[in-house]
C-alpha positions as CSV (number, residue, x, y, z in Angstrom):
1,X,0.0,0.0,0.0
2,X,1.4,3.9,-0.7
3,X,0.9,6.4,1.7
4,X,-1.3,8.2,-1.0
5,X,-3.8,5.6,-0.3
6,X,-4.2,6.1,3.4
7,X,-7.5,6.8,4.2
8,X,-9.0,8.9,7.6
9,X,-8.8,6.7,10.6
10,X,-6.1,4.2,9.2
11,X,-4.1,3.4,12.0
12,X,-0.1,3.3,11.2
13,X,3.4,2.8,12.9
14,X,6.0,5.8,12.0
15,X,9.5,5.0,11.8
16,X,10.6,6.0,16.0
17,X,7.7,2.7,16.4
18,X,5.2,5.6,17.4
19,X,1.3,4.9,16.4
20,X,-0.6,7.3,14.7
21,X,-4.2,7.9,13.1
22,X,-4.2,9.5,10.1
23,X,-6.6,12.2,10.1
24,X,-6.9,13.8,6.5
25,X,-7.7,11.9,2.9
26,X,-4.8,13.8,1.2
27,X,-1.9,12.9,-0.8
28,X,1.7,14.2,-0.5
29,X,4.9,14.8,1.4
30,X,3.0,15.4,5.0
31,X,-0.3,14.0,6.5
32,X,-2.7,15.3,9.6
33,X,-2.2,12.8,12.4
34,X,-3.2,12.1,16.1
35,X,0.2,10.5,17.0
36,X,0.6,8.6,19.8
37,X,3.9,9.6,21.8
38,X,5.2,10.6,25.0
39,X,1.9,12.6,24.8
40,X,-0.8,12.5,22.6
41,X,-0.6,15.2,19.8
42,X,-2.3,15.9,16.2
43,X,-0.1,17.9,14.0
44,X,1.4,16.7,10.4
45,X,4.4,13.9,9.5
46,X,6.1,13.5,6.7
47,X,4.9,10.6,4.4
48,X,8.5,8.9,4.6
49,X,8.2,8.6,8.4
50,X,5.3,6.2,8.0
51,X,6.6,2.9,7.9
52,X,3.7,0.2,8.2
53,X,-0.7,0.0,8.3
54,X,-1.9,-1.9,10.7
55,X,-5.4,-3.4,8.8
56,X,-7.1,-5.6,11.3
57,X,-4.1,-6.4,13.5
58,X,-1.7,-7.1,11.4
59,X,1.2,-4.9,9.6
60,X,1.6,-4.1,6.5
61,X,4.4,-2.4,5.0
62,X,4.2,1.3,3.1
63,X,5.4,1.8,-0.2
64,X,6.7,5.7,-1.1
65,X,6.4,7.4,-3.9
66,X,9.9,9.1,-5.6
67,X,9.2,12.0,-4.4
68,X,8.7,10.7,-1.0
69,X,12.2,9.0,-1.0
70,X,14.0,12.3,-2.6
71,X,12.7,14.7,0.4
72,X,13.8,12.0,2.7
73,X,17.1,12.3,1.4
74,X,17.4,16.0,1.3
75,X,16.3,16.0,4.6
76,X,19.0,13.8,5.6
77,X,21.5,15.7,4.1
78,X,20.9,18.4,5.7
79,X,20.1,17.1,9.4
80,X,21.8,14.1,9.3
């Protein structure tokens, strides 16, 4: 599944294991969510730090899109 096909509701685990609903049917670089942390917080993430859907229990893992992957990797040049 891409991250463009994320749907409102779909619950996902981000790449620092965190939880998150996502809370917007949009597509891009960032999606809306209620992220489940140290506290509880909606704001957006970046579509790269979504690593898996969880569909009924069970994980699934995310596909990215190019442009996904390319922002990841500016952003990693330039915060390491």
């Amino acid at each position: 599944m891409k991250t463009n096909d994320l749907k409102r509701g779909a619950r996902v685990v981000l790449t620092n294991g965190w939880e998150a609903d996502i809370m917007d049917n949009m597509k891009g670089n960032t999606r809306l969510a209620r992220v489940y942390g140290f506290e509880t917080e909606i704001g957006s993430v970046y579509s790269h730090d979504i690593e898996s859907v969880i569909i009924a229990g069970e994980k699934f893992p995310i596909e990215h899109t190019k442009e996904q992957d390319k922002l990841r990797e500016q952003l990693t040049k330039l915060f390491g």
